[in-house]
C-alpha positions in Angstrom: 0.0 0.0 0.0 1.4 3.4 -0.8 1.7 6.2 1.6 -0.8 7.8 -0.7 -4.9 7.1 1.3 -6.4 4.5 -0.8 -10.6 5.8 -0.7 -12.8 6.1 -4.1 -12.7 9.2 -5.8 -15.7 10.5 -5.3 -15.2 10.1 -1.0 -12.6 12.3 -1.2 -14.2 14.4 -3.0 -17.1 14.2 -0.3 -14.0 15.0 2.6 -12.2 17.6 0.8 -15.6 19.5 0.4 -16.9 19.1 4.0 -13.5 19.9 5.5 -11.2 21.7 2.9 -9.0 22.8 5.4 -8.2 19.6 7.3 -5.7 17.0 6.4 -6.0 13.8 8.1 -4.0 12.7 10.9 -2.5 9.2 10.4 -5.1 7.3 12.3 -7.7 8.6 10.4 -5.8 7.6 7.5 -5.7 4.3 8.6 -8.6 4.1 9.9 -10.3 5.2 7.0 -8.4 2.9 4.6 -9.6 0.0 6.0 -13.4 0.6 6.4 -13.1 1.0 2.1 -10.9 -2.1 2.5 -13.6 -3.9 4.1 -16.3 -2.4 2.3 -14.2 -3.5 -0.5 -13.4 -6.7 0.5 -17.8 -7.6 0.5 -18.1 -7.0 -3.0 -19.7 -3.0 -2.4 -18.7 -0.3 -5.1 -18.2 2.9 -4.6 -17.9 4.1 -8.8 -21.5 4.6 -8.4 -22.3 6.5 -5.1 -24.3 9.5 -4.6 -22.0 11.2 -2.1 -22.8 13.7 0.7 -21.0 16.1 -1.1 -22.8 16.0 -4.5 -25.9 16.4 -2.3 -25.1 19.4 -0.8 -23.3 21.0 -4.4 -26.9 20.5 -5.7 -28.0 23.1 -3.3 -26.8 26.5 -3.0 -25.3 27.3 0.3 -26.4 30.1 2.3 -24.2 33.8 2.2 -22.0 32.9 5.3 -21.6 28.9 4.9 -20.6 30.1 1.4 -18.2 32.6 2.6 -16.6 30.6 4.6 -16.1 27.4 2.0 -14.3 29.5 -0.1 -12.0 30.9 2.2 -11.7 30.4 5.8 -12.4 33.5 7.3 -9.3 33.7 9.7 -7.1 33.1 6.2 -8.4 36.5 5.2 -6.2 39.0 7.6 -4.0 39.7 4.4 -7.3 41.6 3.3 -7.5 43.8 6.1 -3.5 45.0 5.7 -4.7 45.3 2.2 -7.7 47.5 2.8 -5.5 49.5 5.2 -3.0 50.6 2.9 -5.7 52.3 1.3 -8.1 53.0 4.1 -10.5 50.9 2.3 -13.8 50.0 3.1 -14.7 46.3 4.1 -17.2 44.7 0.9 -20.0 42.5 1.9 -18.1 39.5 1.9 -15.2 41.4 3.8 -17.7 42.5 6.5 -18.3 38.8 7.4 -14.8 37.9 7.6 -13.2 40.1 9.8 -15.5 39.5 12.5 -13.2 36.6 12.8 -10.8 39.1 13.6 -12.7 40.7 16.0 -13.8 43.9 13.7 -17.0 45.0 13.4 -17.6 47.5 10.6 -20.6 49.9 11.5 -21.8 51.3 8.4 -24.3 52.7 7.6 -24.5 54.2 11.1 -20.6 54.8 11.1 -17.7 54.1 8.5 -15.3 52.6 10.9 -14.3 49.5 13.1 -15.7 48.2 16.4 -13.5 46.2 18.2 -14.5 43.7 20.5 -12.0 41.9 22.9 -11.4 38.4 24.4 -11.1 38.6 27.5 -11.7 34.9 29.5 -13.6 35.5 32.7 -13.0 39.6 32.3 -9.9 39.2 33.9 -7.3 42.1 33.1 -3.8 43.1 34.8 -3.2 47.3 34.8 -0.8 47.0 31.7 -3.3 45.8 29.6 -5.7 48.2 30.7 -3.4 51.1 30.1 -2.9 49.7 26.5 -6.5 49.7 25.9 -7.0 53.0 27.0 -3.8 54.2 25.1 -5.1 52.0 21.9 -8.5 54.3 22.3 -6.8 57.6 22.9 -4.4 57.2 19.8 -6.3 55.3 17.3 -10.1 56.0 17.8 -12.2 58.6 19.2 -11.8 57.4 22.8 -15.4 55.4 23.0 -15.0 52.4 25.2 -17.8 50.2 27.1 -17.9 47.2 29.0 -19.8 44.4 27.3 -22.9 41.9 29.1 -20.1 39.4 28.4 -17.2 41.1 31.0 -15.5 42.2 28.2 -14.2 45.4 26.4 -15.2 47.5 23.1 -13.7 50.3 21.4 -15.0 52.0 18.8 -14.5 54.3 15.7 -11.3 52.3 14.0 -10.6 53.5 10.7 -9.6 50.6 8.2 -6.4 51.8 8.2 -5.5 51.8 11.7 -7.2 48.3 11.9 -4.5 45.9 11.8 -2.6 48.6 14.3 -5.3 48.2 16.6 -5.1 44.3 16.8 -1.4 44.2 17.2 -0.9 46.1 19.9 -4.1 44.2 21.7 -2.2 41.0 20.8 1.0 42.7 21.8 -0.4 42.7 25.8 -1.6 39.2 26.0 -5.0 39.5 24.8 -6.7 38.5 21.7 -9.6 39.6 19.6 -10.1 36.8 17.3 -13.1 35.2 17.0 -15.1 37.8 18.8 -18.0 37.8 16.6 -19.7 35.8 13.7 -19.5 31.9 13.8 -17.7 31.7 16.5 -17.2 30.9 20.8 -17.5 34.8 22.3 -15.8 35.7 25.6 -15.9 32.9 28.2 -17.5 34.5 31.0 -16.8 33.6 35.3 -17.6 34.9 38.2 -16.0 38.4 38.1 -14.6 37.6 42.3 -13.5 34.1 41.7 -11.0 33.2 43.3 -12.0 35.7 46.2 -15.2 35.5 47.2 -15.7 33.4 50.9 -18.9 32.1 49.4 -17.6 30.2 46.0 -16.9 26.5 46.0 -14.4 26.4 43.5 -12.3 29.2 42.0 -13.3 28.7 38.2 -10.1 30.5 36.7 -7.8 27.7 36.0 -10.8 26.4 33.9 -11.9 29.2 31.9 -8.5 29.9 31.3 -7.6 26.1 29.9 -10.8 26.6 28.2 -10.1 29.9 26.0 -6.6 28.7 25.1 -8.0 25.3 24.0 -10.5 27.4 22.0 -7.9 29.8 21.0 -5.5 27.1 19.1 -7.7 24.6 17.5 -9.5 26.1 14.1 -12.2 23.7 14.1 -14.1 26.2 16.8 -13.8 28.8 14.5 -17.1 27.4 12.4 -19.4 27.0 14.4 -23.1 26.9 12.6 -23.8 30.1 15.1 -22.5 32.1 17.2 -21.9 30.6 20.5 -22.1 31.7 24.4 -20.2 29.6 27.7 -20.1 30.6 31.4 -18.9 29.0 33.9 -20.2 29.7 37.5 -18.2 28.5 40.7 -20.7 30.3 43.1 -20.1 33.2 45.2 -22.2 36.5 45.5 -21.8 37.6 42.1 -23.0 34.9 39.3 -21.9 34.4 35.8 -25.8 33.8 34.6 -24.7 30.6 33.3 -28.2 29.7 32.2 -28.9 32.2 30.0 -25.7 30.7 27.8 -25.8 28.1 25.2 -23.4 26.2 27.4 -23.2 27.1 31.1 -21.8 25.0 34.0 -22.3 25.4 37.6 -20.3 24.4 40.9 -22.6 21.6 43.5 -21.2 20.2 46.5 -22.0 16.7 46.2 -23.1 15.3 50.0 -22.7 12.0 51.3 -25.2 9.7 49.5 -26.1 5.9 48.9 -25.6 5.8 44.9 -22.0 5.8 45.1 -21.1 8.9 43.7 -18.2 10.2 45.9 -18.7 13.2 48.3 -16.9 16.6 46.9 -17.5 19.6 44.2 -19.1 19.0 40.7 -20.3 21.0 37.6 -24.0 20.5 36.4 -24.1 22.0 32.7 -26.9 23.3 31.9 -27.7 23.8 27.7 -29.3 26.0 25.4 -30.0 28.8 26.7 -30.9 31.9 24.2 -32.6 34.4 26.4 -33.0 36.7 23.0 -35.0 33.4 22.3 -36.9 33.0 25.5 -35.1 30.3 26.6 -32.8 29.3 29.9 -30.7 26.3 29.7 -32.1 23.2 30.9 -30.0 20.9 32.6 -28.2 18.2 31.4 -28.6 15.6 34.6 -25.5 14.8 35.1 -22.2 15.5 37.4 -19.0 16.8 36.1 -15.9 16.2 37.7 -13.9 19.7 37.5 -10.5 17.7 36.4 -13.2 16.8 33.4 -15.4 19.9 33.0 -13.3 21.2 29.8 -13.0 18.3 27.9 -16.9 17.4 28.5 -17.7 21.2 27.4 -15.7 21.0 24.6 -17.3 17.5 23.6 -20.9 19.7 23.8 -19.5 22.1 21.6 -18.3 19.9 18.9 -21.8 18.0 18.7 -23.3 21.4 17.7 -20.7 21.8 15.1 -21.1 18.8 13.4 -25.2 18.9 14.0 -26.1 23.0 14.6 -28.2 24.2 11.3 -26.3 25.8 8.2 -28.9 26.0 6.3 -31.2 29.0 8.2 -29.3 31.7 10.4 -32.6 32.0 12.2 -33.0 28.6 13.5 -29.0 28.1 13.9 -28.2 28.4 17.8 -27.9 25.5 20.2 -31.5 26.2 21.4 -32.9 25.3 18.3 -30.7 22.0 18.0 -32.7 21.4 21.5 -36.0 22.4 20.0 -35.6 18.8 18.0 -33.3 16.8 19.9 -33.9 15.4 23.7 -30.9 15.8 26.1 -30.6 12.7 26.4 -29.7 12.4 22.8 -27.4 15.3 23.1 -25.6 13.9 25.7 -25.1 10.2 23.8 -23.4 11.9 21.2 -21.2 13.8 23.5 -20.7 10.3 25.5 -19.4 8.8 21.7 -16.8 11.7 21.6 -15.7 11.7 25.1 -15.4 7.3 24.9 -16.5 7.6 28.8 -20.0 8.1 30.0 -21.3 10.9 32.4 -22.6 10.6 36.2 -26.0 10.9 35.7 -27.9 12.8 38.2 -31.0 14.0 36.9 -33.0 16.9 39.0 -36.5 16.2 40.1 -39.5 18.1 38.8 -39.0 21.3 41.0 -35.4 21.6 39.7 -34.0 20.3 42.7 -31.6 17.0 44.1 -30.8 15.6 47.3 -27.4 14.4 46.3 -26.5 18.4 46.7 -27.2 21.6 48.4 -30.2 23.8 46.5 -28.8 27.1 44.7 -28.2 29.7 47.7 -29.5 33.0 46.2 -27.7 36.0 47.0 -28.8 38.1 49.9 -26.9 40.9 49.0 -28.9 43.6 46.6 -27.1 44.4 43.4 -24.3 42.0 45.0 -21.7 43.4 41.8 -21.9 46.7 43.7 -20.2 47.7 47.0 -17.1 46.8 49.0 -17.0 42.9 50.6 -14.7 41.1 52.7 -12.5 38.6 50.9 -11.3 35.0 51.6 -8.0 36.3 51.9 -8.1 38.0 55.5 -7.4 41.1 55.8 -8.4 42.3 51.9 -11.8 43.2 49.9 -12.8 43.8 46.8 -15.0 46.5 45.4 -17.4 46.6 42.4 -17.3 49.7 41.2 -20.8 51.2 39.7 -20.1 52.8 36.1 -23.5 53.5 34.8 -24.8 51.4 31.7 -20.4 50.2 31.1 -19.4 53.5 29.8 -16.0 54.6 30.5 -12.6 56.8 28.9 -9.7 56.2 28.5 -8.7 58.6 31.1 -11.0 56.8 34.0 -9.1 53.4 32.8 -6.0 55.0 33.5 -7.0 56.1 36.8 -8.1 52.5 37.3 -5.4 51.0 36.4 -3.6 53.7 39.2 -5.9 52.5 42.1 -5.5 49.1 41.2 -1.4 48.9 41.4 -1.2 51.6 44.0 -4.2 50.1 46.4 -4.6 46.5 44.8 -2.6 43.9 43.1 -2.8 45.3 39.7 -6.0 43.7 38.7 -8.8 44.2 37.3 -12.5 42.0 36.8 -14.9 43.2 34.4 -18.9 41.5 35.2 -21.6 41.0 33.0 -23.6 44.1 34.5 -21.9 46.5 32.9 -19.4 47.2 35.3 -15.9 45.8 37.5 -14.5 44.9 40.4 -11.3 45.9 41.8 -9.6 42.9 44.1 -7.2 42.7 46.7 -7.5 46.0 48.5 -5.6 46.0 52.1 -9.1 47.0 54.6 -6.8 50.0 55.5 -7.3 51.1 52.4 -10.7 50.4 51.8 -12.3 53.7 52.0 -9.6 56.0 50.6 -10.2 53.6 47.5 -13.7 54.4 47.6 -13.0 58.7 47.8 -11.0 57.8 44.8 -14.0 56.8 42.7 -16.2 59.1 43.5 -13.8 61.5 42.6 -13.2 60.3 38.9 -17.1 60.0 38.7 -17.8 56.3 39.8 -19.2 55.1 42.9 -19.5 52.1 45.0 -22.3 52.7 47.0 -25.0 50.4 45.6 -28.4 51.8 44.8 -31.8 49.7 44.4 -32.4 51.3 40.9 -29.5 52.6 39.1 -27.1 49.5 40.2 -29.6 47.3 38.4 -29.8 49.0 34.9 -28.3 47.5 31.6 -28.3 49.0 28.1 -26.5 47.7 25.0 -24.9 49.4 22.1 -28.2 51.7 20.7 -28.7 53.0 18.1 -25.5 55.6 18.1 -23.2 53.0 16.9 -25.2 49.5 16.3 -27.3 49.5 12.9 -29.5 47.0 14.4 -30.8 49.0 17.1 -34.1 51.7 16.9 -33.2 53.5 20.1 -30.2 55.6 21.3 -30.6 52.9 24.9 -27.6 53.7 26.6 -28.6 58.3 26.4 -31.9 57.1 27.2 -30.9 54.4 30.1 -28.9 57.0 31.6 -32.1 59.6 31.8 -34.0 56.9 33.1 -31.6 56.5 35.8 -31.1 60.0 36.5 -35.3 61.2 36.5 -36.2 58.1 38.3 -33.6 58.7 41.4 -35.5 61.8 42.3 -38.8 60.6 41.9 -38.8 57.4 43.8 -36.9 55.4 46.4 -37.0 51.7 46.0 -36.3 49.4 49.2 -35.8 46.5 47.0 -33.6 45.9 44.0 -34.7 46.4 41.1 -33.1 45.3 37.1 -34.0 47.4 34.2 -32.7 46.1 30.9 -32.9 48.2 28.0 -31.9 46.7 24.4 -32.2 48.8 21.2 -33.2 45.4 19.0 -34.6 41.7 19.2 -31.3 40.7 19.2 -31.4 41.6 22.3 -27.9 41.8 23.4 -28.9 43.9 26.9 -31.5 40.4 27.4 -34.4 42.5 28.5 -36.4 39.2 28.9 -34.8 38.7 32.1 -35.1 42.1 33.3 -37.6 43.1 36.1 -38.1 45.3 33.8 -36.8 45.1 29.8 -37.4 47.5 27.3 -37.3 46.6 23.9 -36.6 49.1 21.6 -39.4 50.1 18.5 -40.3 52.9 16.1 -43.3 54.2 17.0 -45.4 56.0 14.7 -47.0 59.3 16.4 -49.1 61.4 13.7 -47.3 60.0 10.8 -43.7 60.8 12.2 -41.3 57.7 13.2 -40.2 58.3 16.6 -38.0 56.3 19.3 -39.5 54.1 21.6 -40.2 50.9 23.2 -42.2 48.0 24.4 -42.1 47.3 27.3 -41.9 43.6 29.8 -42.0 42.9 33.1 -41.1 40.0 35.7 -38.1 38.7 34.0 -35.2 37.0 36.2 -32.4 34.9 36.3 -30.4 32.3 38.5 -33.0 30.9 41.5 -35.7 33.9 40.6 -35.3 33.0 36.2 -38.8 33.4 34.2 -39.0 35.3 31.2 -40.6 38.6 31.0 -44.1 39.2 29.4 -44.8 42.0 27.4 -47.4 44.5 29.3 -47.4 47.8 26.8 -46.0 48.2 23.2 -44.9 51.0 21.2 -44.3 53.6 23.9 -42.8 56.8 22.9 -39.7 57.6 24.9 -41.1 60.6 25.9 -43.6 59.2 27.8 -41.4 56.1 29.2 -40.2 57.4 32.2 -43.3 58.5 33.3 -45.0 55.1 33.0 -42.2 53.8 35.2 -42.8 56.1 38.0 -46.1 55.1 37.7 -45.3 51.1 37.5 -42.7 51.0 40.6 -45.1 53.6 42.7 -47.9 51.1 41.9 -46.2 48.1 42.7 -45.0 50.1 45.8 -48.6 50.6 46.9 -49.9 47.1 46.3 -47.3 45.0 46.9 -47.0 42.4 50.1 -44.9 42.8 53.3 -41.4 42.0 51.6 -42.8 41.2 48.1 -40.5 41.6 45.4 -41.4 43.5 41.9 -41.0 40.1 40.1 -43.2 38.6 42.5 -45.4 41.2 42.3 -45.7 41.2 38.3 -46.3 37.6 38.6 -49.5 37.1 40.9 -51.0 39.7 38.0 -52.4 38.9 34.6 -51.3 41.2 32.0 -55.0 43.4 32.0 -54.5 43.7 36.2 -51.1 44.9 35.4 -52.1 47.4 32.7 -55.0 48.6 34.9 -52.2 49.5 38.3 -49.4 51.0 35.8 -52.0 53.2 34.3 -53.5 54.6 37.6 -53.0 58.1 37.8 -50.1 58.6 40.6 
């Protein structure tokens, strides 16, 4: 036999089209030599076989599976330092393949760059913060926000700063590739891991091993959609791992009579889509944390190989799920992994007596304030930056704090705003002057702690309303009308896309066009008794097309109502939820 793989013509044809940028490995050549061997060997020909491949070249494919076919979009950076030299304009096709590269162009609203960071568990040390901030100074127009992913954006990136840009992010030990398109985004953690006295197991070493194996193997870089992970290893300040197509959370495992030995696990939850109106559902099993990678990347890979390419609307894990069972999912992770799982299936109120329930957080807005760490002696403070907007001067004088107070480290969360670790008690409140100072705070608050906005319309074509201008009003009309004695979220996204996830705000606002005497005006529908972790349930829609002039107004009225009707220690999700949608309508709308 010649070193050359012995398979028919028209199967190689078949591999080379499905994987054209694969070779095989050795055992895959032997191993697939001697299945046509065998097949051989009974007398079956191949001359004559209708191949996988000639299926699919009957059929056109769609804009991106086509896209990516012909070239592999991380192939393409020569076209960006081509583009550059001439400050060029991405085309269509262009558009799509530098996403891989973490570049977003934002036309028609602008004619530059967004750039989107990876950032595993929105973990940063002060020299990459400076570069950021010095990155946004120098080559953009200073924009910069923190993501509902823990991660970083700047904005405004002409094409021929672009490849700039990415080198001196790469040049600090962080990475922007395969930030957006078909691809894994930012791994998200707790943002105290590692810290916090309340976690069972510090998550870092994980999400770490995780986004470098992610990092170095090209097959996750086409994935049939784009895909979300988050890994939770408790604590005060969550990850919201259900609300991602893959999210894993820490157990403690007690003493039991099915043999399953006494310690930490992960439960992995899938599918979750809340831009869908879906959590993830659990799994029912146990996962070792020495195995937790491997098994997550197993998930992964079964979405690759099963995920939809065919229709970008029904092409996320949650779909998959709308058509398999777990329990099929988790065979054909089983097949990969050659092992099988613990099982360890919840009953029907979501609950197991092999380990402790989920332990909601007592602490309001728990991403907000200053808390005692594990380490004795230290805390760490989340620090409130309204709706994750912040300049490249305020990261500077971050990154100050954090090596003159802390340890040189920063955490970014998924609300929008970070923490700052390892800060001596002594220091504890001359930190906190410090904030105040460059226009943060620390203290939390029941109302403005709890609001989320994405992108908006000032930079993101998708969106109809400027959300994070109008978030901001909201926050500052609403703190002198009312004071809240209970927490409250307000999420408010510019687009179904839904990247702020206002179905799982208290309240979400969705923003719309309304028409008002023939002129098309900002504004939004709005939801209410959305939630997440222990509290999750998806928001229902009470009032649609609301001009934004008139959307602060019907909050006051909503919260004062719900204030006035509510039950000794009721919360506003509880509250929404004993109401049907007209007994709603008829409180908001009560004159205050």
């Amino acid at each position: 036999m010649t070193n050359e793989l012995q398979i028919p013509e028209p199967h190689k044809q078949m591999i080379a089209a499905q994987w054209p940028d694969r070779a095989l490995n050795p055992e895959q050549k032997k191993y697939l030599e001697g299945f046509f061997a065998g097949m051989q060997a009974q007398g079956i020909s191949f001359a004559g076989a209708v191949t996988t491949a000639s299926v699919e070249d009957s059929a056109p494919l769609i804009f991106e599976e086509r896209v990516k076919r012909e070239e592999h979009p991380l192939d393409s950076y020569y076209r960006l330092t081509d583009n550059a030299a001439f400050n060029k304009a991405p085309d269509k096709e262009e558009t799509f393949r530098f996403k891989w590269n973490g570049l977003f162009y934002l036309t028609p609203v602008k004619d530059a760059f967004m750039a989107r960071l990876r950032i595993p568990g929105g973990q940063l040390r002060t020299f990459q913060l400076r570069e950021i901030a010095q990155v946004a100074k120098q080559l953009t127009t200073g924009y910069v926000q923190i993501t509902t992913r823990a991660n970083f954006q700047i904005r405004l990136i002409q094409p021929k700063d672009a490849p700039e840009v990415l080198r001196r992010i790469q040049s600090v030990g962080l990475h922007t590739r395969g930030a957006g398109a078909d691809n894994i985004r930012n791994i998200t953690a707790n943002p105290t891991a590692g810290v916090d006295p309340h976690e069972l197991v510090d998550v870092t070493p994980y999400c770490n091993d995780l986004a470098q194996f992610i990092l170095a193997h090209r097959e996750f870089y086409d994935l049939p959609r784009k895909f979300n992970i988050a890994l939770d290893g408790g604590g005060l300040i969550g990850s919201i791992e259900d609300t991602n197509d893959i999210g894993v959370r820490a157990v403690r495992v007690n003493e039991n009579s099915m043999g399953i030995a006494p310690g930490i696990y992960f439960r992995m939850k899938l599918g979750g889509a809340t831009g869908h109106k879906a959590f993830a559902r659990d799994l029912g099993v146990l996962i070792s944390p020495d195995q937790v990678v491997k098994v997550i990347l197993a998930a992964v890979r079964v979405f690759i190989a099963n995920g939809n390419r065919t229709d970008r609307k029904k092409a996320r894990l949650k779909h998959l799920l709308d058509t398999w069972t777990l329990d099929q999912y988790l065979v054909e992770m089983e097949k990969l992994l050659a092992a099988s799982l613990i099982r360890a299936p919840l009953d029907a109120d979501g609950k197991s007596f092999l380990h402790e329930s989920e332990m909601a957080s007592t602490v309001a807005h728990s991403h907000i304030g200053a808390f005692p760490q594990k380490q004795t002696g230290y805390h760490y403070i989340g620090v409130a930056m309204p709706v994750g907007q912040i300049s490249p001067d305020q990261l500077l004088r971050l990154a100050d704090l954090a090596d003159n107070y802390g340890s040189g480290e920063v955490r970014l969360t998924v609300w929008q705003n970070l923490v700052l670790p390892h800060i001596p008690e002594a220091y504890v409140e001359t930190v906190k002057k410090a904030l105040v100072k460059m226009g943060f705070h620390w203290k939390q608050s029941n109302l403005s702690s709890g609001v989320v906005a994405c992108t908006g319309n000032a930079y993101c074509k998708y969106a109809a309303t400027n959300t994070k201008a109008h978030a901001l009003e909201i926050i500052k009309k609403l703190e002198k009308r009312i004071t809240l004695d209970q927490p409250i979220n307000i999420h408010v996204t510019g687009c179904p896309h839904s990247c702020a996830q206002h179905y799982m705000g208290d309240i979400g606002l969705l923003g719309a066009k309304v028409n008002r005497a023939g002129e098309s005006i900002e504004g939004y529908h709005v939801f209410v008794g959305g939630g997440f972790a222990a509290s999750r349930s998806i928001g229902r829609q009470v009032f649609q097309g609301i001009p934004f002039d008139e959307v602060i107004d019907l909050l006051e009225k909503m919260l004062k109502a719900y204030l006035r009707h509510r039950t000794s220690g009721e919360t506003f999700q509880q509250f929404t939820a004993r109401h049907d949608l007209n007994a709603l309508q008829t409180l908001f709308c009560q004159d205050v």
